[in-house]
Backbone bond lengths (Angstrom), bond angles and torsions (degrees), N, CA, C in turn:
res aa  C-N    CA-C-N  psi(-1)  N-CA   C-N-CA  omega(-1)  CA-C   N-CA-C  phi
1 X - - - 1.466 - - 1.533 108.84 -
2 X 1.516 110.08 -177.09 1.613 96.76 164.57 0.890 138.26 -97.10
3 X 1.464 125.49 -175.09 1.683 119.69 -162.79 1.269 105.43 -87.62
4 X 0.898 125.38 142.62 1.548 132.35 -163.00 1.366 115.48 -64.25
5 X 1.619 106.89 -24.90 1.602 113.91 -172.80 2.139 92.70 -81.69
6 X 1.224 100.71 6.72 2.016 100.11 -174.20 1.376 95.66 -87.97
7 X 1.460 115.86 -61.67 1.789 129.16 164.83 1.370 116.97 1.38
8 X 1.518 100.24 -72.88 1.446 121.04 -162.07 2.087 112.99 -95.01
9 X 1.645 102.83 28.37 0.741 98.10 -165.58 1.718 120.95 -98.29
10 X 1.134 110.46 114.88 1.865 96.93 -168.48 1.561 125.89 -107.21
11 X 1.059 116.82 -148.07 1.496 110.02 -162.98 2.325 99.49 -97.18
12 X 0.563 88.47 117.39 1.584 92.97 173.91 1.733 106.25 104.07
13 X 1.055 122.24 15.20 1.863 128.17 170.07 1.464 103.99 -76.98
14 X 1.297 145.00 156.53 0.909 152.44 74.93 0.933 133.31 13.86
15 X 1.647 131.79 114.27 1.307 134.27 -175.75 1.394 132.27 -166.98
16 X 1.141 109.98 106.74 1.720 127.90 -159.29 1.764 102.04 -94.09
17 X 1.237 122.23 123.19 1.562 109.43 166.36 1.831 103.36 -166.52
18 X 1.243 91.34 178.52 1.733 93.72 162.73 1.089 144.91 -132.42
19 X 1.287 120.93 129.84 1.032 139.52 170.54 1.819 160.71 -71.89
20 X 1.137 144.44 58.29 0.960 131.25 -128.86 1.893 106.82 -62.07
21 X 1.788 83.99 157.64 1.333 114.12 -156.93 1.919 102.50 -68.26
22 X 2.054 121.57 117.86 0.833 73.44 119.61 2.139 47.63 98.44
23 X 0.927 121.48 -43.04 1.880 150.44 -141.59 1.628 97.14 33.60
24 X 0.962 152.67 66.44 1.550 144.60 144.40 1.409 84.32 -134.60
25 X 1.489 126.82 -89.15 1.465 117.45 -147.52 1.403 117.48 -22.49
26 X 1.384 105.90 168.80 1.470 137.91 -169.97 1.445 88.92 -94.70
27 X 1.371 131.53 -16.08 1.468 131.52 -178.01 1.449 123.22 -94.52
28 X 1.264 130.10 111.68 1.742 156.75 -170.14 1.384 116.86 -89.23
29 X 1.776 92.87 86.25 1.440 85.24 173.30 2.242 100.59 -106.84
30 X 1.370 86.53 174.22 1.930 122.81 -169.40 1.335 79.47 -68.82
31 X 1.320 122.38 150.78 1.764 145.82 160.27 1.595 92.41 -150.18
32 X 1.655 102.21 124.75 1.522 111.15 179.43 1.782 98.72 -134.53
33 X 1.211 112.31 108.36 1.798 93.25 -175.38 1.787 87.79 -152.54
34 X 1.943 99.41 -172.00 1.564 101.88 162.83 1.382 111.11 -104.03
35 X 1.491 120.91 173.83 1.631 109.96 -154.68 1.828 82.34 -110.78
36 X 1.315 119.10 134.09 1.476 129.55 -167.48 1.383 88.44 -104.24
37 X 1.233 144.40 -55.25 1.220 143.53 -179.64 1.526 130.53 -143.75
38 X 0.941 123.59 -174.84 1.688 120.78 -166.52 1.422 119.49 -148.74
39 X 1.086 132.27 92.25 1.791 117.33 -151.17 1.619 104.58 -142.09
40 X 1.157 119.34 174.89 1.627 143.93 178.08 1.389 109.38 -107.18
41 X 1.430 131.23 138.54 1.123 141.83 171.30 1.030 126.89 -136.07
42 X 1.960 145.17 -153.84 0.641 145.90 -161.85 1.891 102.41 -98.42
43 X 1.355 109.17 -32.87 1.734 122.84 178.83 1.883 101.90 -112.58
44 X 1.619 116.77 44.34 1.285 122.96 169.68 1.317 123.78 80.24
45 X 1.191 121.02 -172.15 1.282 122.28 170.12 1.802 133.05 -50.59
46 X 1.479 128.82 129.66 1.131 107.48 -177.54 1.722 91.67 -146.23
47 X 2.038 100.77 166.72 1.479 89.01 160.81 2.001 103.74 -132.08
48 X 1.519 112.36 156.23 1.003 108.80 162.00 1.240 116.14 -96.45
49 X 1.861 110.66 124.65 1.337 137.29 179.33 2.256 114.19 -95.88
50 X 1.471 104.46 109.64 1.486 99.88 162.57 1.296 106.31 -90.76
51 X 1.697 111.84 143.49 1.499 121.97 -170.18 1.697 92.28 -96.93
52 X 1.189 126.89 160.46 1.603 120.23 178.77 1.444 108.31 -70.10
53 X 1.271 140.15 9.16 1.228 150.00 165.42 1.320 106.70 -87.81
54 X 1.518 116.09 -33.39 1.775 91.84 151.08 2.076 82.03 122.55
55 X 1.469 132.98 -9.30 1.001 141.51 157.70 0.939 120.40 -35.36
56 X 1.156 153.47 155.58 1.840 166.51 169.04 1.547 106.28 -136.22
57 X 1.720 91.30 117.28 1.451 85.12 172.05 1.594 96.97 -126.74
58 X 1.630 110.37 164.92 1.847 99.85 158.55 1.763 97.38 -120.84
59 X 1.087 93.65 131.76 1.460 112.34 -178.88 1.726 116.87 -109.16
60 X 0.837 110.98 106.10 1.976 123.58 -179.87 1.453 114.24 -75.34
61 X 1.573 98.53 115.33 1.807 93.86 -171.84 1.549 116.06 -50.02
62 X 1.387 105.76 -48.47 1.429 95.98 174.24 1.393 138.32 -24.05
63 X 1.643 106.06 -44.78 1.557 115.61 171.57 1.681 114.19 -80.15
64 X 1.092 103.36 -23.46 1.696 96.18 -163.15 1.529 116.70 -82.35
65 X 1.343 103.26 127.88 1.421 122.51 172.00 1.610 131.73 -68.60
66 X 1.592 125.00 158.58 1.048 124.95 132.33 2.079 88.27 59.13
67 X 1.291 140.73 -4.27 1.144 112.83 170.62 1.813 153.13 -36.94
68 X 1.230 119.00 143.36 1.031 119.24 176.51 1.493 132.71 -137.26
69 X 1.427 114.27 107.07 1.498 99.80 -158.91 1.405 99.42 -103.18
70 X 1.553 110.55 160.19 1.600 103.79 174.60 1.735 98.31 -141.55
């Protein structure tokens, strides 16, 4: 299931974790951004993360690693 710190996760937190590259590879890259939103879809829960470089990602708890929100 997910990590409990994913649960409690809302819109404007902080959140560093990993992800594989690419979302299939066997390869784990760093995602460090603020969380813009938090939503349900068709493949579960996900959140979209901007990196301070100004990036948008949507990241699916299912895949995400090793998280850390602050």
């Amino acid at each position: 299931m997910f990590a409990k710190s994913l649960i409690t996760l809302r819109k404007g937190d902080k959140i560093s974790c990993k992800y594989p590259k690419h979302g299939t590879r066997n390869i784990l890259k760093r995602h460090i951004g603020t969380v813009e939103r938090v939503s349900s879809g068709a493949g579960g829960l996900y959140a979209t993360v901007r990196a301070e470089a100004g990036q948008v990602r949507s990241l699916s708890f299912s895949k995400i690693i090793d998280p850390i929100v602050s």
